[in-house]
N, C-alpha and C positions, 0 to 999 in steps of 0.2 A: 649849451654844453661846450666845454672847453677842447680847445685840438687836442692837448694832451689826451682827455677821456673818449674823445671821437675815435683817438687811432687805435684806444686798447678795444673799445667795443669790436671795431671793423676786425683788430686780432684777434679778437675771443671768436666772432662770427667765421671766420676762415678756418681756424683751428677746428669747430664745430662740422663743418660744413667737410671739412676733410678728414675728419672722424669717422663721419657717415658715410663716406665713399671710399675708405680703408679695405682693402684686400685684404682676406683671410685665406687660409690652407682649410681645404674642402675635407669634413669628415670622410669616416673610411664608408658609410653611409649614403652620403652624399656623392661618392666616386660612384660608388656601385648605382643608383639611381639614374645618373649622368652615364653610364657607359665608356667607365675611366678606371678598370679592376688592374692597371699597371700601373705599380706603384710607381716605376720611372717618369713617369708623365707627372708630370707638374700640371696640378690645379687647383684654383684658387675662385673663392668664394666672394661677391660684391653685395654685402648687404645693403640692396640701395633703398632709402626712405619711402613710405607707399604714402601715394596722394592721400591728400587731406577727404577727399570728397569723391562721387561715383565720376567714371568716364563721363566729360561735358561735351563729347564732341559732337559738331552738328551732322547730322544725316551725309552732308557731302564730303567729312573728314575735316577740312575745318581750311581757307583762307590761305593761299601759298606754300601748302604741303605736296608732296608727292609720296607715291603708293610704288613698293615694290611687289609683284606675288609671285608667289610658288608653289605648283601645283602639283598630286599627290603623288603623281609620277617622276618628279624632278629628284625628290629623294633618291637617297642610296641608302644601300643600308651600310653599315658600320664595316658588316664583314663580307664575306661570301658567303656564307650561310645564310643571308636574309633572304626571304621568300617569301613573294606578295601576288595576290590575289584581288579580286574585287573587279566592278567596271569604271575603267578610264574618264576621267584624270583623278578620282579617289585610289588609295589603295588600302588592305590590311595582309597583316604577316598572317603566313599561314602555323597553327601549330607545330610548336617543336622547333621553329628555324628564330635565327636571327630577331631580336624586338628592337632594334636600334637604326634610326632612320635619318640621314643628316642631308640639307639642302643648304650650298657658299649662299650667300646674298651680298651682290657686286655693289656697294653704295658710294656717291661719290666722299673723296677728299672733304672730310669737316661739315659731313649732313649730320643733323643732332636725330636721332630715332630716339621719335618719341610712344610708338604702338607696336605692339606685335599681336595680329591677332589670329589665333588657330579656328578655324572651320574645320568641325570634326562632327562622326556619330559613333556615339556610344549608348551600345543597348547593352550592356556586361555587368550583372552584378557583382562579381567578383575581382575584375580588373579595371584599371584607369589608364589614360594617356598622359602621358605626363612631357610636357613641351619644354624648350630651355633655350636662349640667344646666348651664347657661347662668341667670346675672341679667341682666336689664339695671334699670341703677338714671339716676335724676334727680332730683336737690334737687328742693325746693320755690320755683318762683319761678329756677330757673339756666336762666341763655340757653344754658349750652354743651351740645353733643349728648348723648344720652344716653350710658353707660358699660356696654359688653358684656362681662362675665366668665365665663370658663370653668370654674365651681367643678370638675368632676370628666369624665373620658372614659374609653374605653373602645372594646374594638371585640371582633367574635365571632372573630376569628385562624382562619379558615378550617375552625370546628369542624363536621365535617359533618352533618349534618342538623337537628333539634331540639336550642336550644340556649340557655340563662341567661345572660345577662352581668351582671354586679352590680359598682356603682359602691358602693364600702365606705366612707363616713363616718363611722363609728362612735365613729373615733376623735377625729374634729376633725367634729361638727354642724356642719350650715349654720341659719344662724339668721336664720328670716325676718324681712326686713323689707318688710312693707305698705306703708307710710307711703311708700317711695321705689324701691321695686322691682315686679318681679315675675318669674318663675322660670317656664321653659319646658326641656323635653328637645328638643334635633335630634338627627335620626338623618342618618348620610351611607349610602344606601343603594349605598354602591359606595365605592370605595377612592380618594384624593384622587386628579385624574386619569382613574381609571377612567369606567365607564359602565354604566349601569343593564342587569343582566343578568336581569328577567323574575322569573319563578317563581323559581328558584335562590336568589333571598334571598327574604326575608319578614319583615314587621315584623307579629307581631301582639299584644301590647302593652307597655305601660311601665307598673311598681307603684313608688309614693314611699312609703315606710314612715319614719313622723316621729314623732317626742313630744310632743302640745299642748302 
């Protein structure tokens, strides 16, 4: 293969590759699921590529990685109105209050998060959990609002009882950055619309498995 054709492939491949990791503006759908019903707030959408194949990792997480968690109690909720219930370190919202539950996750400078995985129970026919790895980033010195991204979601699809959800990056890391962000999981503890159904769902923790 000639240079010449080497360097257009490697450009077509980059173009591609940046395609797929292109930020969009989050439906009016997608706000309301996220717990983002102000429209002033800026957010945005990262369709990123789903692995080729099921989660390969081995039982111990896998060879020079490290685990962050956060447990059911560490959450907040979005407003003052959230109100949780259950026995420690799980929790679930009680009806009527608040469904929006958010936990920082401190990682260092340039760790690529490759897992997000929810530890949850849900016994709800009627409602889901719905989990989400959110940045929000701001220049140095920029007047304009900050910028909320949706890197990865997910939700427990009405699996009854004890249940894993895992947000698979494996194939496209998110790559911290300190300097101008910082990275939180929300959980919607009820179906966009819906309402906090009690015991029935359960959040009891969130594990980030990354690469320093």
């Amino acid at each position: 293969m000639s240079t010449r054709l080497k360097a257009i492939v490697m450009a077509v491949g980059c173009l591609a590759t940046s395609a797929a990791l292109a930020d969009r503006p989050a439906t009016q759908d997608e706000r309301l699921a996220a717990g983002f019903e102000d429209p002033s707030m800026s957010l945005m959408i990262r369709d990123l590529p789903l692995p080729a194949g099921p989660d390969s990792r081995a039982p111990d997480g896998g060879s020079g990685d490290e685990w962050l968690t956060r447990i059911g109690t560490a959450f907040q909720g979005r407003t003052g109105d959230f109100n949780f219930g259950g026995q420690a370190p799980s929790i679930a919202c009680t009806s009527g209050s608040e469904r929006f539950a958010s936990a920082n996750f401190d990682l260092p400078a340039g760790a690529a998060i490759k897992y997000v995985d929810l530890f949850a129970y849900d016994n709800s026919s009627s409602e889901n959990m719905l989990v989400f790895l959110i940045s929000v980033c701001q220049g140095t010195a920029d007047a304009d609002p900050p910028v909320s991204t949706i890197l990865a979601q997910s939700a427990t699809n009405a699996t009854p009882g004890d249940t894993l959800v895992t947000l698979n990056l494996s194939a496209t890391p998110i790559i911290v950055d300190r300097y101008s962000c910082r990275y939180m999981v929300r959980v919607n503890m009820a179906s966009p619309g819906g309402t906090c159904v009690g015991g029935s769902i359960f959040l009891d923790k969130v594990r980030i498995q990354y690469t320093p």
